[in-house]
Residue frames as a rotation matrix with the C-alpha (Angstrom) as fourth column:
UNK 1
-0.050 0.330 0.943 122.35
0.869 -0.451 0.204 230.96
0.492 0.829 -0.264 88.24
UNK 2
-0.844 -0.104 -0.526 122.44
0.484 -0.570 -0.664 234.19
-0.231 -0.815 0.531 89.21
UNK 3
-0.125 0.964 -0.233 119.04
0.416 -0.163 -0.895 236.48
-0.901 -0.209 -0.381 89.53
UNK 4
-0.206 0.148 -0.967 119.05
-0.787 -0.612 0.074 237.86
-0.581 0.777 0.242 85.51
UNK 5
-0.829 -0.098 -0.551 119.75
-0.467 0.664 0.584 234.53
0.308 0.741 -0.596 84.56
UNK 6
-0.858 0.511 -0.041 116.96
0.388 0.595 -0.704 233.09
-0.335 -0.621 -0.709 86.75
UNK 7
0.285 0.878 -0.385 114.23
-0.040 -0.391 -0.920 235.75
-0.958 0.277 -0.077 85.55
UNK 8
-0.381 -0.128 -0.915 115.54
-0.755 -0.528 0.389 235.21
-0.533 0.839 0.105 81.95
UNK 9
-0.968 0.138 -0.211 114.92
0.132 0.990 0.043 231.39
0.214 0.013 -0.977 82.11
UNK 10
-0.239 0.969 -0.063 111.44
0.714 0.131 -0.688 231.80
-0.658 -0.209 -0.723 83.65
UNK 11
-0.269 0.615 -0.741 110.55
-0.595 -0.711 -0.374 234.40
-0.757 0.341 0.557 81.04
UNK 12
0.159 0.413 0.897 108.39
0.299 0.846 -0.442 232.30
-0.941 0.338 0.011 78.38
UNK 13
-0.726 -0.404 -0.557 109.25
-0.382 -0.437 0.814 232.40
-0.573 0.804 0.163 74.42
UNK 14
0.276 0.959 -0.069 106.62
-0.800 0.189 -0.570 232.24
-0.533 0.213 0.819 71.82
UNK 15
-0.129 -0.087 -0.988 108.10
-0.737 0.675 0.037 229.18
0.664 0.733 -0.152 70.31
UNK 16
-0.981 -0.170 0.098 107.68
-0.151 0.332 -0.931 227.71
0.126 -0.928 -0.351 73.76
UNK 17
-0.585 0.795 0.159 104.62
-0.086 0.133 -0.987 228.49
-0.806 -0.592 -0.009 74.07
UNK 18
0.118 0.583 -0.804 103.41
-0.992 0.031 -0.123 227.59
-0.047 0.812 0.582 70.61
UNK 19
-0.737 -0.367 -0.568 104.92
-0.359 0.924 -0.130 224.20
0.573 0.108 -0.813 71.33
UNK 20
-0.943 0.315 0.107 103.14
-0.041 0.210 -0.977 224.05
-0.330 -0.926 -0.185 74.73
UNK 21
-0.093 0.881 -0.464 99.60
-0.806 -0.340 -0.485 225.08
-0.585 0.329 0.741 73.07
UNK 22
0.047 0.247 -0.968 100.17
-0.854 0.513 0.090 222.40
0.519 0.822 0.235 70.51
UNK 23
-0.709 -0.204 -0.675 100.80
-0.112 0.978 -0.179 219.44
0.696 -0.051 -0.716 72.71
UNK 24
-0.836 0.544 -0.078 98.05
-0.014 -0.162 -0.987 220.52
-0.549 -0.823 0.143 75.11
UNK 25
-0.187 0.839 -0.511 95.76
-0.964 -0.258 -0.070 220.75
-0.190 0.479 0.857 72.34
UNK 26
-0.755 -0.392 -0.526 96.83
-0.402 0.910 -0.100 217.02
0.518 0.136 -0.845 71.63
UNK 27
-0.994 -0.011 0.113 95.59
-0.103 0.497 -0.861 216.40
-0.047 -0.868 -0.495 74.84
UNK 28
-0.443 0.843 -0.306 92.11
-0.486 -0.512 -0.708 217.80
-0.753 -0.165 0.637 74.41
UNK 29
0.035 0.616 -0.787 91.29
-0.999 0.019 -0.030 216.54
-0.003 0.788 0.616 71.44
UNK 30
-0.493 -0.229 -0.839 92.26
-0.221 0.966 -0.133 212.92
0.841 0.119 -0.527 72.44
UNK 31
-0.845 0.498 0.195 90.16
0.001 0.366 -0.930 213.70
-0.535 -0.786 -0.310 75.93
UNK 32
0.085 0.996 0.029 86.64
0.970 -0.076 -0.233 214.16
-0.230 0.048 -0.972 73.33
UNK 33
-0.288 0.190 -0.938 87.05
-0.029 -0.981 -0.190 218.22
-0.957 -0.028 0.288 72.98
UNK 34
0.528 0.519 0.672 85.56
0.849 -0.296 -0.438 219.37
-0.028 0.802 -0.597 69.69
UNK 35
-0.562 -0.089 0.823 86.18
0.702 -0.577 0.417 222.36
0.437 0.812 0.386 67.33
UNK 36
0.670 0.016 0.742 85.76
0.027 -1.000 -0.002 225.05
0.742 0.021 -0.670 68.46
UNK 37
0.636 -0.003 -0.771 88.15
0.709 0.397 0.583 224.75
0.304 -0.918 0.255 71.09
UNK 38
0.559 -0.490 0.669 89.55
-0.467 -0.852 -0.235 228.16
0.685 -0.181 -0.706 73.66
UNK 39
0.201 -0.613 -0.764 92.15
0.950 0.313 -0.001 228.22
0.240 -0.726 0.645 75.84
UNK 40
0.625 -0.037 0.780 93.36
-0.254 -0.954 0.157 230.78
0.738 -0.296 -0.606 78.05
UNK 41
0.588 -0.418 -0.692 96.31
0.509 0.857 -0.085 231.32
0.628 -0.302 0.717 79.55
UNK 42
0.876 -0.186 0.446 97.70
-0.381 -0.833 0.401 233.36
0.297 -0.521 -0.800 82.52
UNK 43
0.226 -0.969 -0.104 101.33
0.273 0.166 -0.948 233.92
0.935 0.186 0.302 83.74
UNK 44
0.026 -0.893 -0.449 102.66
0.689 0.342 -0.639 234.42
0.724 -0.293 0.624 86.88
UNK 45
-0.777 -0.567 -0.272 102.67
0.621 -0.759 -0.194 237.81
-0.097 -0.320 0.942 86.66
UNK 46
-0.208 0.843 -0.497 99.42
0.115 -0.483 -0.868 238.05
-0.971 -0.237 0.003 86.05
UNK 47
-0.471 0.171 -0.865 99.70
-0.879 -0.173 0.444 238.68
-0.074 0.970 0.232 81.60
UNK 48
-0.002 0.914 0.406 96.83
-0.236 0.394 -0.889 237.07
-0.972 -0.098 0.214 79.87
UNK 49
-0.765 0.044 -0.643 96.42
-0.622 0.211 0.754 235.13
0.169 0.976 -0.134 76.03
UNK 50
0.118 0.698 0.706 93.16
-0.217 0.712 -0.668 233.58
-0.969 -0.075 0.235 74.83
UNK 51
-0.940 0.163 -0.300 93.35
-0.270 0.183 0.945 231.79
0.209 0.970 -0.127 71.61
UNK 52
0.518 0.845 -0.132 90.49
-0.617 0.263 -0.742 230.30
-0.593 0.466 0.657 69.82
UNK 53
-0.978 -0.183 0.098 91.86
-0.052 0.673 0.738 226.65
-0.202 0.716 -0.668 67.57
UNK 54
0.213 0.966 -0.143 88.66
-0.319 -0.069 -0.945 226.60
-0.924 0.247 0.293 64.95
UNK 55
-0.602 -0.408 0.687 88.22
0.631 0.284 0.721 225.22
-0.489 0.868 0.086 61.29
UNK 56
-0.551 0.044 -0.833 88.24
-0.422 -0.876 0.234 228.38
-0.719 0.481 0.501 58.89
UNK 57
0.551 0.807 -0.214 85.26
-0.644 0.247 -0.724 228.35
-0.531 0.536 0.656 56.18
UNK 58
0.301 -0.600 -0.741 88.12
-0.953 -0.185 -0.238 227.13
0.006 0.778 -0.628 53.99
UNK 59
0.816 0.042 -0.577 88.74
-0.097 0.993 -0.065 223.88
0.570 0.109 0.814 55.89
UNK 60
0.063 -0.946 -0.317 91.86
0.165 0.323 -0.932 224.45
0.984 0.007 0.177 57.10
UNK 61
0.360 -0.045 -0.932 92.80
0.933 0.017 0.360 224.23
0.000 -0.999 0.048 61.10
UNK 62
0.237 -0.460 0.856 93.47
0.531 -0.676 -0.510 227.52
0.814 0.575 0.084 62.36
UNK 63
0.193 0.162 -0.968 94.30
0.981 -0.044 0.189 229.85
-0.012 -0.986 -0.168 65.78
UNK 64
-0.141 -0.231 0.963 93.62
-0.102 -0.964 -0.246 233.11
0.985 -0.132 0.112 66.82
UNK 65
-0.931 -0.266 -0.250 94.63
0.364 -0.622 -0.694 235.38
0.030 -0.737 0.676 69.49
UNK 66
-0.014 0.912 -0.411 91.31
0.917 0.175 0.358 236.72
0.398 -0.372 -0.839 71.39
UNK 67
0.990 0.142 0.011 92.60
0.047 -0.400 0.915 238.37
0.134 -0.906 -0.402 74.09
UNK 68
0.059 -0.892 -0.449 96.11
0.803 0.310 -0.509 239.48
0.593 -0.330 0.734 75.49
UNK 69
0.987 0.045 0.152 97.45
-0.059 -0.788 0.613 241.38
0.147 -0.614 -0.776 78.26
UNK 70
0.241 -0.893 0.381 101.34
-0.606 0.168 0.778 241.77
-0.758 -0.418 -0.500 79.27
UNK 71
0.999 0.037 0.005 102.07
-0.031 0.892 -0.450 238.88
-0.020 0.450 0.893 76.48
UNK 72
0.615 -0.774 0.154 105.49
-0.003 -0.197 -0.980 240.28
0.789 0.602 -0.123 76.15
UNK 73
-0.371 -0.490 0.789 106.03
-0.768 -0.316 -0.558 239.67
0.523 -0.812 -0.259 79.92
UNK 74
0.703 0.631 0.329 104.67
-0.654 0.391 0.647 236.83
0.280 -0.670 0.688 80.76
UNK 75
-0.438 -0.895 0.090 106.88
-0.861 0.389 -0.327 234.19
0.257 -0.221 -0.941 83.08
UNK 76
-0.175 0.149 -0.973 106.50
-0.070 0.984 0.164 230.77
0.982 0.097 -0.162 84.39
UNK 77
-0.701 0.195 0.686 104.90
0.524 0.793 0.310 229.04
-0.483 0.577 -0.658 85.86
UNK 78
-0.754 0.299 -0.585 102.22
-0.657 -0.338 0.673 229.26
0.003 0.892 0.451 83.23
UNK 79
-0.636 0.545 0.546 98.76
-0.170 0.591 -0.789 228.14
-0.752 -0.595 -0.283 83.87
UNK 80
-0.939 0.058 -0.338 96.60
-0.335 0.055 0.941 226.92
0.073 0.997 -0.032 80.98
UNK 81
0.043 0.999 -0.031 92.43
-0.404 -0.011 -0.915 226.56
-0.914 0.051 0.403 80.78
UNK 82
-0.983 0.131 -0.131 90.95
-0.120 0.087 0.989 224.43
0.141 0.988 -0.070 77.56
UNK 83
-0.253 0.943 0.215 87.46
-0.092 0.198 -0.976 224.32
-0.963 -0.266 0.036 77.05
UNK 84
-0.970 0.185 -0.155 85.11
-0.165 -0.038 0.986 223.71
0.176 0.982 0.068 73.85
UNK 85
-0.643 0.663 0.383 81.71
-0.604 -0.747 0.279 224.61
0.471 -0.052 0.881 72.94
UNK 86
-0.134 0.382 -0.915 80.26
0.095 0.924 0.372 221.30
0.986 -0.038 -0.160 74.54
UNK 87
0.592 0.129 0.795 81.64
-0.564 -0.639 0.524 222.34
0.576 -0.759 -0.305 78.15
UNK 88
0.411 -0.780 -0.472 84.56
0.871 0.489 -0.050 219.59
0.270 -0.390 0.880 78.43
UNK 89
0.761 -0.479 0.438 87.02
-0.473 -0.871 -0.131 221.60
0.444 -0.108 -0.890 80.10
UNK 90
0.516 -0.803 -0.298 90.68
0.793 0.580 -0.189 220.68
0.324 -0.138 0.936 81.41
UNK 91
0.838 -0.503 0.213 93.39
-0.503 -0.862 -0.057 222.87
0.212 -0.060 -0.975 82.85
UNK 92
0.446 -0.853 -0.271 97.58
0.867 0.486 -0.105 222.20
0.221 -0.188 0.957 83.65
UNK 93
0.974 -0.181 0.137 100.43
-0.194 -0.977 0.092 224.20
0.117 -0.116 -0.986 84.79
UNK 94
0.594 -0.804 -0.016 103.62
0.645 0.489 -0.587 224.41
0.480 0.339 0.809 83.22
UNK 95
0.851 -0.475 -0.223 106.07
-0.044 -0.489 0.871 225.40
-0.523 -0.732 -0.437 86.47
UNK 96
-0.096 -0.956 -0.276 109.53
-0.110 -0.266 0.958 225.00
-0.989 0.122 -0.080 84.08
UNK 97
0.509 0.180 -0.842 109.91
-0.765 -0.353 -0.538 225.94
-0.394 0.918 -0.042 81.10
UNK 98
-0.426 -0.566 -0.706 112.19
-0.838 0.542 0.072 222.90
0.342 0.622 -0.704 80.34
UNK 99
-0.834 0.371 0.408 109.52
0.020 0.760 -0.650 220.66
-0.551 -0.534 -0.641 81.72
UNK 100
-0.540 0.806 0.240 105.78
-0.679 -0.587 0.442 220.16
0.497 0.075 0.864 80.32
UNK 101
-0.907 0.367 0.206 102.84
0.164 0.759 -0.630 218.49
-0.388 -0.537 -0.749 82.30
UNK 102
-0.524 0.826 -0.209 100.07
-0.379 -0.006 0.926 217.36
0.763 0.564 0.316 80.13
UNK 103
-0.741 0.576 -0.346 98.40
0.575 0.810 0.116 215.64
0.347 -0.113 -0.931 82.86
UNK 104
-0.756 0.543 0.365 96.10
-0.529 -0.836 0.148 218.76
0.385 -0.081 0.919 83.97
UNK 105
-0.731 0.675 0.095 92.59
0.019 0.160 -0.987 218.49
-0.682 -0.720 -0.130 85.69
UNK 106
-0.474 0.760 0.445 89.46
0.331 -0.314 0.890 217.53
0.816 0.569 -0.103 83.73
């Protein structure tokens, strides 16, 4: 690969990382996490996203954005923080984008 193609590959797409969020949430909610439940995630380079995964008055499952810095720049690897209002907490870090590792640290 040559170095454009290398920093184009490590640069992260938000279907990527809407996948990644969802199968990490998996995780969490099969370690015990609860509703409310944040995550925060930092890149590489330093760019920053906190969601928030909560049920809306309505019932339905939902996620917002908190927090971002740099989102449009963020690269791999891609470190990831869950927590929920209990104080279970977990982190992982996804070093290739064509890779994911759910097994993180409670």
């Amino acid at each position: 690969m040559t170095k454009d193609q290398d920093e184009e590959w490590n640069k992260f797409s938000l279907k990527e990382l809407e996948l990644i969020l969802k199968d990490n949430l998996s995780v969490a909610i099969q370690r015990g996490f609860n509703l409310p439940i944040y995550c925060v995630l930092i890149s590489n380079n330093g760019g920053i996203v906190a969601v928030h995964f909560k049920v809306s008055k309505e019932g339905k499952h939902v996620v917002e954005t908190v927090a971002e810095y740099a989102s449009a720049d963020l690269f791999y690897p891609l470190h990831l923080f869950y927590s929920d209002s209990s104080g279970k907490a977990f982190g992982t870090t996804i070093t290739d984008p064509r890779e994911s590792n759910l097994k993180g640290q409670a």
